[in-house]
C-alpha positions as CSV (number, residue, x, y, z in Angstrom):
1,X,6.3,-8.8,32.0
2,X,3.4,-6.1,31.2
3,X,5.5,-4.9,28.5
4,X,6.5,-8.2,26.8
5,X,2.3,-9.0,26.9
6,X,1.9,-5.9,25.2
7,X,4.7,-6.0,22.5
8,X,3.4,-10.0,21.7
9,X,-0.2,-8.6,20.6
10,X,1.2,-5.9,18.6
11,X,3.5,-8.6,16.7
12,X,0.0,-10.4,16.8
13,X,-1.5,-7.1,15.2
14,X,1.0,-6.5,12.6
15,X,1.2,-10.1,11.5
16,X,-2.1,-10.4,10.7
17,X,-2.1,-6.5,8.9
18,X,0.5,-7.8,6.8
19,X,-1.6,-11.1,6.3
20,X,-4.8,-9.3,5.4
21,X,-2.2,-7.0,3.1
22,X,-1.2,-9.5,0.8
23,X,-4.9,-10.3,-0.5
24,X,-5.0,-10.7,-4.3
25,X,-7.7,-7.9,-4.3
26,X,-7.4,-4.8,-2.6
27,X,-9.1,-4.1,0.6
28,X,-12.7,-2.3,0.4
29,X,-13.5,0.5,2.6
30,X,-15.2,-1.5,4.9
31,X,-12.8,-4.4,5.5
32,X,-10.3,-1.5,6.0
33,X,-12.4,0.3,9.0
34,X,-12.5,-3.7,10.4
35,X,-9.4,-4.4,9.9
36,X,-8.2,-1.0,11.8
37,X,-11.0,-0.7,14.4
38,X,-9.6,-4.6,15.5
39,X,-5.7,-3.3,15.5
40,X,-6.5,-0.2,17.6
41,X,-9.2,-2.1,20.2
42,X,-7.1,-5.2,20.3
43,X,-4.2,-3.0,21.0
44,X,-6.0,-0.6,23.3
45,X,-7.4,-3.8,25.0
46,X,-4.4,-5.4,25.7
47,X,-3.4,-1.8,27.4
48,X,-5.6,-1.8,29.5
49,X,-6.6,-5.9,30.2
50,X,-2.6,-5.7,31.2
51,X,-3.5,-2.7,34.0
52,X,-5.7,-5.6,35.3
53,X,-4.0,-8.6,34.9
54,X,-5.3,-10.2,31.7
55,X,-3.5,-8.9,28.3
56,X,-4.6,-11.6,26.6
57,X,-8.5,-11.0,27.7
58,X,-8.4,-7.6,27.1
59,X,-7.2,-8.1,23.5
60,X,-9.5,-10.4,22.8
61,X,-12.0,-7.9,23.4
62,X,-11.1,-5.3,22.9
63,X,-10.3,-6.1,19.1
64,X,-13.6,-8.1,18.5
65,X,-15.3,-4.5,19.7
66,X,-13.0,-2.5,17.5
67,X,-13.6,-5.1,14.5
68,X,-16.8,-4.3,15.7
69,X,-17.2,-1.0,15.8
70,X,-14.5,-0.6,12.8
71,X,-17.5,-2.3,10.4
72,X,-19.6,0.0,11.1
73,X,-18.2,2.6,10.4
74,X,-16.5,1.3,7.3
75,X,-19.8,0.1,6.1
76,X,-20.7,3.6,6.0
77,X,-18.0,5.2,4.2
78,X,-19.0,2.6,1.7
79,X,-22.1,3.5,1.3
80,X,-20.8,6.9,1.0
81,X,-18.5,6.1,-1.4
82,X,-21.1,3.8,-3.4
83,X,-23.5,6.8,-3.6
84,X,-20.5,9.4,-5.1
85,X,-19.9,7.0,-7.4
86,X,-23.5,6.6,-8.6
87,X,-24.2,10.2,-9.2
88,X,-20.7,10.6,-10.8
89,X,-22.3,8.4,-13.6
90,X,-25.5,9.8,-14.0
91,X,-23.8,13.4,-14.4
92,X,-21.6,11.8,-17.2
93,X,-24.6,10.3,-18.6
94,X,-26.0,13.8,-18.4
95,X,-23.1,14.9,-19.8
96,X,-23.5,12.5,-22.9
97,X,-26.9,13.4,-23.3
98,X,-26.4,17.1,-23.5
99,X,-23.8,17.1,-25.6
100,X,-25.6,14.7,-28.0
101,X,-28.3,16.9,-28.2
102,X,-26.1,20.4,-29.0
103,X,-25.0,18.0,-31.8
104,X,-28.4,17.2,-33.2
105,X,-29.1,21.1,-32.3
106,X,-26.0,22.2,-34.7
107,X,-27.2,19.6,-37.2
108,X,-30.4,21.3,-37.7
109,X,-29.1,25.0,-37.8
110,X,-27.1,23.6,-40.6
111,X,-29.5,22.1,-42.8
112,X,-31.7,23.9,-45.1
113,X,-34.8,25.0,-44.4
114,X,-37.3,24.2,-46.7
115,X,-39.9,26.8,-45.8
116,X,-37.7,29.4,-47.0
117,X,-36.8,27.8,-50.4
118,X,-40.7,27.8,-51.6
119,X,-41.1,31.4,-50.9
């Protein structure tokens, strides 16, 4: 009986991975740490709600915690991820810049100086 309560919320779990899934855009790092944190509490919940007596209970909460919790720390590998990104542009723009000016800098070592022709 335990078993069967346990098997029907990880068909529950599944179904809804491979609802989430099929989004038209993919997933961003946070809805992934959401999406996972509820699998794994719902999951872990249902574990140990059926120890008790109450599966369903104990996935309930135990994947509104790990949704929970799951956020969280998605929302900061986002941030994470958001900050790389930013300084990956400003080193290209760096990048840009520097190589612009070895241009200009080879442009002028190329050009006459007209000091030297009046004397």
């Amino acid at each position: 009986m335990i078993a069967k309560q346990v098997a029907r919320a990880g068909v529950v779990v599944l179904a809804l991975t491979f609802i989430f899934s099929g989004c038209s855009q993919p997933l961003s790092t946070r809805e992934k740490g959401t999406l996972a944190g509820g699998g794994l509490g719902a999951a872990t919940g249902a574990i140990i709600g059926a120890a008790v007596g109450a599966p369903g209970a104990g996935a309930a909460i135990g994947g509104a915690l790990g949704a929970g919790a799951g956020a969280l720390v998605g929302d900061q590998f986002q941030g994470q991820e958001n900050r790389q990104l930013d300084q990956q542009r400003q080193v290209e723009e760096q990048n840009r810049e520097i190589q612009r000016q070895r241009e200009e800098l080879e442009r002028l070592k190329s050009k006459p100086n007209r000091n030297e022709d009046e004397y």
